[in-house]
GUKEKOL-251409 format. One line per 2 residues: their letters; for each residue y, x, z of N, C-alpha, C, O. Coordinates in nm, 2 decimals. Example, Ala and Ser with C-alpha at 12.3 -4.5 7.8 and 13.67 -1.06 7.14 Angstrom:
% residues 2
as) -0.57/1.32/0.78/-0.45/1.23/0.78/-0.33/1.32/0.78/-0.33/1.42/0.85; -0.22/1.28/0.71/-0.11/1.37/0.71/0.00/1.29/0.79/0.11/1.34/0.80
***
This chain:
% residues 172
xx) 17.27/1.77/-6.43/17.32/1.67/-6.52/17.24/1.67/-6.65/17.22/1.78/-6.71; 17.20/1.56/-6.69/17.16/1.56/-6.84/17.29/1.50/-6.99/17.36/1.40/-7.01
xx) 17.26/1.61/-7.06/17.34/1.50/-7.22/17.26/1.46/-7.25/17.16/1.53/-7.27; 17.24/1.30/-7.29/17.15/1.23/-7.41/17.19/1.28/-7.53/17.32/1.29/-7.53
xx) 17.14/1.32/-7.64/17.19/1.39/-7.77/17.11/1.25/-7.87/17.02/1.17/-7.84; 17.19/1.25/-7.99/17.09/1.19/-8.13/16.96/1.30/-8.15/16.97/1.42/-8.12
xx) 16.86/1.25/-8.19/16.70/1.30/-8.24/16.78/1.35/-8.37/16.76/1.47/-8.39; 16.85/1.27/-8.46/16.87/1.27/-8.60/17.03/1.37/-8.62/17.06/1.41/-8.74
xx) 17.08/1.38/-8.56/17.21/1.41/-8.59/17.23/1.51/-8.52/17.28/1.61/-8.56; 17.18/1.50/-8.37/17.21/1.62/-8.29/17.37/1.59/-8.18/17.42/1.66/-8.09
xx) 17.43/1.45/-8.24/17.54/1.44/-8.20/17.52/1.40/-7.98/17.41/1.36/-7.93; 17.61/1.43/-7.94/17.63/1.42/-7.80/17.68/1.25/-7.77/17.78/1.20/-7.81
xx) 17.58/1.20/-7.70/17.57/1.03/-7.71/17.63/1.00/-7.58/17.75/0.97/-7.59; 17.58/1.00/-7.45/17.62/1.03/-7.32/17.54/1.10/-7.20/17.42/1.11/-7.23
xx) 17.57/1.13/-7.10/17.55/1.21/-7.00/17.49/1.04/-6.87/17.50/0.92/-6.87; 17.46/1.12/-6.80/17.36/1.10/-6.71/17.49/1.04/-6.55/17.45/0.96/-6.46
xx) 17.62/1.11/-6.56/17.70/1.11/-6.48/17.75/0.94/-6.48/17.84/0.92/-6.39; 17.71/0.84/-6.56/17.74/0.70/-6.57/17.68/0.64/-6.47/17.60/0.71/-6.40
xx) 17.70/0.52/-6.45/17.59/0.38/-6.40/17.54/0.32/-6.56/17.58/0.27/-6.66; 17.40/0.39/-6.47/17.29/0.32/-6.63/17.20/0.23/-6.62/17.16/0.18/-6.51
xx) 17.18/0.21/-6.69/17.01/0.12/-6.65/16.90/0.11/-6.79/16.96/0.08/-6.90; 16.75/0.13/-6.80/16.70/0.10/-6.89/16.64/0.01/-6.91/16.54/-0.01/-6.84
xx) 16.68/-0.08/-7.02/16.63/-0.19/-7.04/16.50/-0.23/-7.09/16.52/-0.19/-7.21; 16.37/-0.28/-7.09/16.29/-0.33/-7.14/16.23/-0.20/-7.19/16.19/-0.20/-7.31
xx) 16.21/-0.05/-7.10/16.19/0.06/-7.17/16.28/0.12/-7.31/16.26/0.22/-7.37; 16.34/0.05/-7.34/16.37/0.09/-7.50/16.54/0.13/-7.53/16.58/0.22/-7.60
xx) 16.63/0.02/-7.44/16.77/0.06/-7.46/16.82/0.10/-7.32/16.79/0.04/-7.21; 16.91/0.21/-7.33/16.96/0.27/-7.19/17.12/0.13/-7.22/17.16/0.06/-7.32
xx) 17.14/0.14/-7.11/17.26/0.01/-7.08/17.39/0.15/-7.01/17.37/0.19/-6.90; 17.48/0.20/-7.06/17.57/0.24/-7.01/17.70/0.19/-6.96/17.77/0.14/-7.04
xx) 17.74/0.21/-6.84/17.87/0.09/-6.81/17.99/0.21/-6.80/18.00/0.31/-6.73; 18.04/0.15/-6.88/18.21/0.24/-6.90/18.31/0.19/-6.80/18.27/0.12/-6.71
xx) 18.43/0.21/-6.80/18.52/0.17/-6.76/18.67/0.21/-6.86/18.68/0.32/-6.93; 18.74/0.13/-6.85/18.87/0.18/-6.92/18.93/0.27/-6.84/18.92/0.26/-6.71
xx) 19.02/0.38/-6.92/19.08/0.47/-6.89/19.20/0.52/-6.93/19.17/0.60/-7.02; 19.29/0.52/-6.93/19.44/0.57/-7.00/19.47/0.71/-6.94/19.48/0.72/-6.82
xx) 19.49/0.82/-7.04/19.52/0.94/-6.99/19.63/0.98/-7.09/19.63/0.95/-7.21; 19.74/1.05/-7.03/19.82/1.21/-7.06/19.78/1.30/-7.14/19.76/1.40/-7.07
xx) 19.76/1.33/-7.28/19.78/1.43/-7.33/19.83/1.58/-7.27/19.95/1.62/-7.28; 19.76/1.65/-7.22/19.84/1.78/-7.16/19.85/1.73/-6.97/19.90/1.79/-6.88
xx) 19.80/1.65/-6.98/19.82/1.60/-6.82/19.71/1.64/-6.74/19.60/1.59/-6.75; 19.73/1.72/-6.68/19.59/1.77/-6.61/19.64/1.77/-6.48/19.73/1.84/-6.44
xx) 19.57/1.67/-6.38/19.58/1.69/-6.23/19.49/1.70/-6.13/19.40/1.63/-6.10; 19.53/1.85/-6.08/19.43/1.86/-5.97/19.48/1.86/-5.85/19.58/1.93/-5.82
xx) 19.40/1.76/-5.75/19.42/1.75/-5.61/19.49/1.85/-5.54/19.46/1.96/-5.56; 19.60/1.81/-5.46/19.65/1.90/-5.40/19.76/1.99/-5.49/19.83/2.08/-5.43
xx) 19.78/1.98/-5.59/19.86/2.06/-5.71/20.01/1.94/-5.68/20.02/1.82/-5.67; 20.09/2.04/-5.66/20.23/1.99/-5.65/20.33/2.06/-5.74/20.41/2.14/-5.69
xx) 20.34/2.01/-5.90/20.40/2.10/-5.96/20.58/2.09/-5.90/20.64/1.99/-5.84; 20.63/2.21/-5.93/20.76/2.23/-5.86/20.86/2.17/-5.98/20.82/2.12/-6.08
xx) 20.99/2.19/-5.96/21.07/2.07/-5.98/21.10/2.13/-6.15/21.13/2.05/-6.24; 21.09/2.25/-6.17/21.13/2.33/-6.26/21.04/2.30/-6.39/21.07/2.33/-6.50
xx) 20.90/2.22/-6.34/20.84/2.16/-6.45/20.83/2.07/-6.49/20.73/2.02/-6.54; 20.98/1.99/-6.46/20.99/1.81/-6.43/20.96/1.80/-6.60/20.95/1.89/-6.68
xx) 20.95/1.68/-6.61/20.95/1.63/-6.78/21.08/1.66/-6.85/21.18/1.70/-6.79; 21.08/1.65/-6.94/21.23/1.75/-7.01/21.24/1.62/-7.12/21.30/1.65/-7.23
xx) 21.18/1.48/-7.11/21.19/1.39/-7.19/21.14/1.41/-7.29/21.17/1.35/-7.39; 21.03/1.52/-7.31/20.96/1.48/-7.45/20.83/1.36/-7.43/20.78/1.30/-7.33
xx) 20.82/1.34/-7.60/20.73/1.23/-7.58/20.54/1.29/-7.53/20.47/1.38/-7.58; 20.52/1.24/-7.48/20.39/1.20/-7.44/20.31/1.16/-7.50/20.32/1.04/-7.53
xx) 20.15/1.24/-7.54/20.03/1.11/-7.62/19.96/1.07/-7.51/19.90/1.15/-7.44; 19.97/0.93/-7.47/19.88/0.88/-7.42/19.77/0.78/-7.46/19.78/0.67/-7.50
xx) 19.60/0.86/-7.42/19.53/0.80/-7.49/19.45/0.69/-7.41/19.42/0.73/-7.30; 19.42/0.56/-7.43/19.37/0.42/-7.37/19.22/0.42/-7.44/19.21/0.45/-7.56
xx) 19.14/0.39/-7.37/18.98/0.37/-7.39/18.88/0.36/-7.28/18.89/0.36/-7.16; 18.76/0.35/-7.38/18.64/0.37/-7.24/18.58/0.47/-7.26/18.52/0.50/-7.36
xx) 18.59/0.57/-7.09/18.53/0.67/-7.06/18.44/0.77/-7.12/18.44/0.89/-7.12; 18.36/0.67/-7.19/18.18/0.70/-7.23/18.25/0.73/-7.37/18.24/0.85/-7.40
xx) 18.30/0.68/-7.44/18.36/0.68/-7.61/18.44/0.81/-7.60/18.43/0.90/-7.69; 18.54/0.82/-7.50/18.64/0.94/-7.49/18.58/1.06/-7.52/18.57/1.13/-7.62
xx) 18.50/1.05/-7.32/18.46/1.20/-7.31/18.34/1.26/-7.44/18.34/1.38/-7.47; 18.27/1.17/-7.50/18.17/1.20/-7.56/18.22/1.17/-7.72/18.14/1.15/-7.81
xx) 18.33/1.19/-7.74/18.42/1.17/-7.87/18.34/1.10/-7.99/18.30/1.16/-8.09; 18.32/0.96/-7.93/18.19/0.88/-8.05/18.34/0.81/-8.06/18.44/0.79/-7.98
xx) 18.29/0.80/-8.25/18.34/0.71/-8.34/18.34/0.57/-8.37/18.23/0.52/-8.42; 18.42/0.52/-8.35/18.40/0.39/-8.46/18.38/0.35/-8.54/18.46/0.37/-8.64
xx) 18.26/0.27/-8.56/18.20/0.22/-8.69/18.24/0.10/-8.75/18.25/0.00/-8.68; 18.27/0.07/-8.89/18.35/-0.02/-8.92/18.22/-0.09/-9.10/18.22/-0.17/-9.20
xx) 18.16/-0.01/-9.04/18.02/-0.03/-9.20/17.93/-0.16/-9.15/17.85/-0.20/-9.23; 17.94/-0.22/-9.05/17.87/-0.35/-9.03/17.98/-0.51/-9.02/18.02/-0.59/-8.94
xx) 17.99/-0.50/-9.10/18.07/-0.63/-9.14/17.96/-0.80/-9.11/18.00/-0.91/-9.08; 17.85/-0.75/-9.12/17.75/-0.90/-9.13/17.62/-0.87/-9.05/17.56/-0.77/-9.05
xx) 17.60/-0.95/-8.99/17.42/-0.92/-8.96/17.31/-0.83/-9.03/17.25/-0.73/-8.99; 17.33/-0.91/-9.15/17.26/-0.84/-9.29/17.24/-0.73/-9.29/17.13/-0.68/-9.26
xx) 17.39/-0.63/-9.31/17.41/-0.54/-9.32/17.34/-0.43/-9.17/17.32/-0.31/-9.18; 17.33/-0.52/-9.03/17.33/-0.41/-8.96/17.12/-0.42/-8.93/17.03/-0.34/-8.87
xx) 17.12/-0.50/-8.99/16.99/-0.53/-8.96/16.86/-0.44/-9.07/16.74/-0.42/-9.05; 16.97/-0.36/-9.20/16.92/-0.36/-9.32/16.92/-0.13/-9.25/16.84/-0.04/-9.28
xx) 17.05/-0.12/-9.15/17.11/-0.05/-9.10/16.89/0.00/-9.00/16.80/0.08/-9.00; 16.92/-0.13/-8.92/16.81/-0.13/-8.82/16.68/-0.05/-8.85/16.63/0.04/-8.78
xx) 16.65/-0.12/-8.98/16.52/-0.11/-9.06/16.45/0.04/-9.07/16.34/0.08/-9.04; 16.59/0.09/-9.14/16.55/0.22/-9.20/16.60/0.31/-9.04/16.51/0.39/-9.01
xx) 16.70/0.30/-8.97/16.73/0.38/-8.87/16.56/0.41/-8.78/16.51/0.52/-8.74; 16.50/0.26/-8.76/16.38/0.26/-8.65/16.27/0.34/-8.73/16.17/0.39/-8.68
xx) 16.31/0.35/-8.85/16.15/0.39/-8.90/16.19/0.54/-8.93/16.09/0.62/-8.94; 16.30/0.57/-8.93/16.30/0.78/-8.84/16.24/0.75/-8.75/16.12/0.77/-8.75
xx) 16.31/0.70/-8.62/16.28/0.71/-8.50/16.11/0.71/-8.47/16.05/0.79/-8.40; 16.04/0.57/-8.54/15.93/0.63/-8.53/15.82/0.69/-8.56/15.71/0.69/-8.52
xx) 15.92/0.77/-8.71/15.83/0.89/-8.73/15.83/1.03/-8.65/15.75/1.11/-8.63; 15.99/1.01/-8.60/16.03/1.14/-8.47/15.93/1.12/-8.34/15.88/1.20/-8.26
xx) 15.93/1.00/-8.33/15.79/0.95/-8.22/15.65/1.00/-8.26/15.57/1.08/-8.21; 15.65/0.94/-8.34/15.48/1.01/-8.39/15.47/1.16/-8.35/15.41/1.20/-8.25
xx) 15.53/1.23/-8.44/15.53/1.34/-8.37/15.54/1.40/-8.26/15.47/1.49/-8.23; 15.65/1.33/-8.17/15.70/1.42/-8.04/15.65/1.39/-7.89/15.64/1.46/-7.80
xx) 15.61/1.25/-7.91/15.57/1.17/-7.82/15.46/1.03/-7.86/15.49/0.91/-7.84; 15.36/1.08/-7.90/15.31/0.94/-7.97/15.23/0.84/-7.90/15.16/0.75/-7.96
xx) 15.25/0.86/-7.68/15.22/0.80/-7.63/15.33/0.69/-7.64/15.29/0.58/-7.61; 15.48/0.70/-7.69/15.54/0.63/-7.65/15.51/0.50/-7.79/15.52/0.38/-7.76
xx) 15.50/0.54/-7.88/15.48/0.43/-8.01/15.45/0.26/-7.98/15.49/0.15/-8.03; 15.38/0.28/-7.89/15.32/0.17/-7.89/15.44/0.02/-7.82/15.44/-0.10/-7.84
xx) 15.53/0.15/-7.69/15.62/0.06/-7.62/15.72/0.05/-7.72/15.77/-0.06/-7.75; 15.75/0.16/-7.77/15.88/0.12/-7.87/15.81/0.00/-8.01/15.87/-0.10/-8.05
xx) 15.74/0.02/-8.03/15.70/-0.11/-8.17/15.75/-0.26/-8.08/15.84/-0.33/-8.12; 15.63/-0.30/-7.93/15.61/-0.34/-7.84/15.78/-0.44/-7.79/15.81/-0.56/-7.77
xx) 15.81/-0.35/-7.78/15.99/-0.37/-7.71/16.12/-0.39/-7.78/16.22/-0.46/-7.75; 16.08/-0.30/-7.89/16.21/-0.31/-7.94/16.23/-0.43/-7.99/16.32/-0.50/-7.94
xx) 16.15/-0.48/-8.10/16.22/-0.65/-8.20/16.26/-0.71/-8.06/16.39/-0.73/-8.05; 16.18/-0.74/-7.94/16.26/-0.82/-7.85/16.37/-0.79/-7.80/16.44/-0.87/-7.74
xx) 16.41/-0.68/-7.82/16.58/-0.64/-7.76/16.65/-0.62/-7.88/16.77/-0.62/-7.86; 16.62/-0.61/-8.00/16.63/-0.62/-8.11/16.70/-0.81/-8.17/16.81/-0.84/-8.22
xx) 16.60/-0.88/-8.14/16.63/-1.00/-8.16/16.75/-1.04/-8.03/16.85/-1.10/-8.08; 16.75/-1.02/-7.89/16.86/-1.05/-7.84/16.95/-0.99/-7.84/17.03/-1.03/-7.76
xx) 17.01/-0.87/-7.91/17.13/-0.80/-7.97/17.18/-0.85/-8.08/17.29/-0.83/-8.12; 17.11/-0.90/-8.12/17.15/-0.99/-8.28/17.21/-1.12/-8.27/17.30/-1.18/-8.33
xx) 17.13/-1.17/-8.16/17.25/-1.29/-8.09/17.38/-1.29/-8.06/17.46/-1.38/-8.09; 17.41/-1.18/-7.99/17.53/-1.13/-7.96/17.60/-1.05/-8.05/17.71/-1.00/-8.02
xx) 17.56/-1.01/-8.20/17.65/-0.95/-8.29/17.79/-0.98/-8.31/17.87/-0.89/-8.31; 17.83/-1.08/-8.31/17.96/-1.11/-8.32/18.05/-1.08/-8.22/18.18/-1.08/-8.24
xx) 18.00/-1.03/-8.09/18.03/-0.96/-7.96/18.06/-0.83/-7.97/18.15/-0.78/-7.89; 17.99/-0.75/-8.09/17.93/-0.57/-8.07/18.06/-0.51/-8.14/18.13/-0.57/-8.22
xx) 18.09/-0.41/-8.10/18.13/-0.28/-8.15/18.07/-0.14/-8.18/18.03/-0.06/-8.09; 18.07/-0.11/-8.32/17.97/0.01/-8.33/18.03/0.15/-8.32/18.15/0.19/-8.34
xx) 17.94/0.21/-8.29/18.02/0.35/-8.23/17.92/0.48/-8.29/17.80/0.46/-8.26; 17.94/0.59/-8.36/17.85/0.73/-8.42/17.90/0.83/-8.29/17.99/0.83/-8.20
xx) 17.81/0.90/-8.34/17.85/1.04/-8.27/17.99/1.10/-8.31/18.07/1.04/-8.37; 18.00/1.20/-8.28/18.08/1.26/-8.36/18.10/1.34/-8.46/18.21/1.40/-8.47
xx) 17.99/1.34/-8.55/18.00/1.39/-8.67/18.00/1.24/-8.75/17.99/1.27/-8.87; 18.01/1.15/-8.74/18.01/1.00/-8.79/17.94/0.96/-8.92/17.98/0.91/-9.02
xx) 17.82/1.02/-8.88/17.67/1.01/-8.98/17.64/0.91/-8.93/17.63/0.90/-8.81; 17.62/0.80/-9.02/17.51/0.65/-8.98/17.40/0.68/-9.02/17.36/0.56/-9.04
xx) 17.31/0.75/-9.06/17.22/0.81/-9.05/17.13/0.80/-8.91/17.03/0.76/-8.86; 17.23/0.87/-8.88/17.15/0.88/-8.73/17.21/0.75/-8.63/17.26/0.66/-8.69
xx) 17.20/0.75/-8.50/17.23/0.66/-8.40/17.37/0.60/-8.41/17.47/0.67/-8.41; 17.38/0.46/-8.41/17.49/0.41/-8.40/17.49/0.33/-8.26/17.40/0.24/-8.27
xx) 17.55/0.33/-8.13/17.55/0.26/-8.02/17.62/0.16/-8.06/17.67/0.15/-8.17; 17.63/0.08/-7.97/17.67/-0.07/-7.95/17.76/-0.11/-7.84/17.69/-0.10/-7.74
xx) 17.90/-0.17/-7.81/17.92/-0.20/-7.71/17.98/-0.32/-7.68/18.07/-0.35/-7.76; 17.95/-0.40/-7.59/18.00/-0.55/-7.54/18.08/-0.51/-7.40/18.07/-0.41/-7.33
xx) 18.14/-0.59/-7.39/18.24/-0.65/-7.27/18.14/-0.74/-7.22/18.06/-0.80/-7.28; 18.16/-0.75/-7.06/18.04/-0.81/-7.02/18.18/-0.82/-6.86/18.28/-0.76/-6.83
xx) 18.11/-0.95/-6.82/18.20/-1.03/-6.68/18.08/-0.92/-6.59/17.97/-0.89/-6.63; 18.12/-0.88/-6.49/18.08/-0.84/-6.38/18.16/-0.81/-6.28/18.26/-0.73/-6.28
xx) 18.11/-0.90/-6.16/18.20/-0.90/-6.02/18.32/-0.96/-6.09/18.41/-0.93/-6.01; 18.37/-1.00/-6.16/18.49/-1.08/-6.20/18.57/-0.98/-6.27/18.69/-0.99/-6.28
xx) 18.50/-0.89/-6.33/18.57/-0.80/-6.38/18.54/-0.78/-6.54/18.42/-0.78/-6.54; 18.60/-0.75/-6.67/18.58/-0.74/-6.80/18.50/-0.56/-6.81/18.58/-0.47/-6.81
xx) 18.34/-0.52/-6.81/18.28/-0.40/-6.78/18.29/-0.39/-6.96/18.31/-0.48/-7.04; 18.28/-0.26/-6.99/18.26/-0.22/-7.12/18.13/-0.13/-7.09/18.12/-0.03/-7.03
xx) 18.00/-0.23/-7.19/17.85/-0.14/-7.18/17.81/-0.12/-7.31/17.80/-0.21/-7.39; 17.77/0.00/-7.32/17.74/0.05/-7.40/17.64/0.05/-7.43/17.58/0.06/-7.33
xx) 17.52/0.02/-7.55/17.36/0.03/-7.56/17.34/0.14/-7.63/17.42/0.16/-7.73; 17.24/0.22/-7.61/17.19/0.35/-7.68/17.03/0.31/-7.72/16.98/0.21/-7.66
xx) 16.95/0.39/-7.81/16.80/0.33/-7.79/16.78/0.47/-7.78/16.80/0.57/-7.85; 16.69/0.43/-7.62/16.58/0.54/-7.58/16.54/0.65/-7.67/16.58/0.77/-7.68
xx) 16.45/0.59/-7.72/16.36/0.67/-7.83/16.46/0.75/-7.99/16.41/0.81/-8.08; 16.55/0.73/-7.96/16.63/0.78/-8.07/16.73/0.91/-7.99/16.81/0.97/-8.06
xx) 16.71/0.95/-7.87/16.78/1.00/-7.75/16.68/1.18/-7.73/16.56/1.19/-7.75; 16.75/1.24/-7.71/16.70/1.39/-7.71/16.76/1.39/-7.50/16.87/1.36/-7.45
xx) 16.66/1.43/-7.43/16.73/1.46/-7.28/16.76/1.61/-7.30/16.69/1.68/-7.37; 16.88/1.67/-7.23/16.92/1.81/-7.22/16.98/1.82/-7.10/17.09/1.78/-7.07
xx) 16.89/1.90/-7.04/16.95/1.94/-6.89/17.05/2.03/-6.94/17.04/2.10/-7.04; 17.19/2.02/-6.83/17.27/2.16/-6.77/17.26/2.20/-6.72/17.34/2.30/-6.71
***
C-alpha cells in the first residue's frame, strides 16, 4: 500500500487503496464514496455480540462523510471565498512545489509547468462546484485538495483532486 503525504506539510493526503486516476500527469482524481459510521462500533465478520451487550439506550456519535476525508482526517477549508483568492492561493502554493521539483526531480519540471495551467484553468471553471480540504494539521501553506460531486453510472461520486507533484509516495 502506498500513503500520498504533502511535500510541504508532511500531512497524510490519501492512500493508494481508492479508485484513482491521473489526470493530464499532474492531478491524481480520487473517487470517494459516502459513509456513515458508529462511534465505538466496530464490526467484525462473523462476531455475534451476546445479548448482555445489547444497547443500554445511550446515545450514539454517528459520523456521515466521504471515506477519503474521514480515514485521512483532512480538514475543511473555508479561506477561499472567490476565485481571486484561490488563484492568489495557487500562485504562491505552485511556486514551492516547483522549487521542491527542482530539486528532487527536475526531470519532472517541464510536465508540471507544461500541464498544470491547463488543469489549472479547467478547475477554475468549476470553482463554484469545489470544496477545499488541508491535511490535518490545517496549514494552507501546504496542499489544499479539492472535491466535486460528479454523476457517474447515475450515481452522485464524491472526487477528490490532489496535485501530483505536491505528493510524497510512502510505501507500507
Amino acid at each position: 500500500m502506498k500513503i500520498y503525504k504533502d511535500i510541504i506539510t508532511g500531512d497524510e493526503m490519501f492512500a493508494d487503496t481508492y479508485k484513482m486516476k491521473l489526470v493530464d500527469e499532474v492531478i491524481y482524481e480520487v473517487y470517494g464514496r459516502l459513509v456513515s459510521r458508529t462511534e465505538g462500533d466496530i464490526q467484525i465478520e462473523g462476531f455475534n455480540p451476546s445479548a448482555e451487550e445489547a444497547d443500554e439506550g445511550t446515545d450514539s456519535n454517528v459520523q456521515t462523510g466521504v471515506d477519503v476525508i474521514l480515514n485521512h482526517r483532512l480538514q475543511e477549508c473555508f479561506a477561499f471565498g472567490d476565485k481571486k483568492s484561490f488563484t492568489l492561493y495557487l500562485k504562491d502554493y505552485m511556486k514551492k512545489v516547483l522549487a521542491k521539483l527542482e530539486e528532487r526531480a527536475p526531470d519532472q519540471v517541464d510536465v508540471f509547468k507544461t500541464n498544470m495551467n491547463k488543469v489549472v484553468k479547467e478547475i477554475m471553471g468549476r470553482f463554484k462546484d469545489l470544496q477545499f480540504f488541508t491535511g490535518e494539521s490545517m496549514d494552507c501553506d501546504g496542499m489544499v485538495a479539492m472535491c466535486e460531486y460528479r454523476e457517474i453510472n447515475g450515481e452522485s461520486v464524491p472526487v477528490l483532486m490532489f496535485f501530483k507533484h505536491g505528493l510524497d509516495e510512502e510505501k507500507c
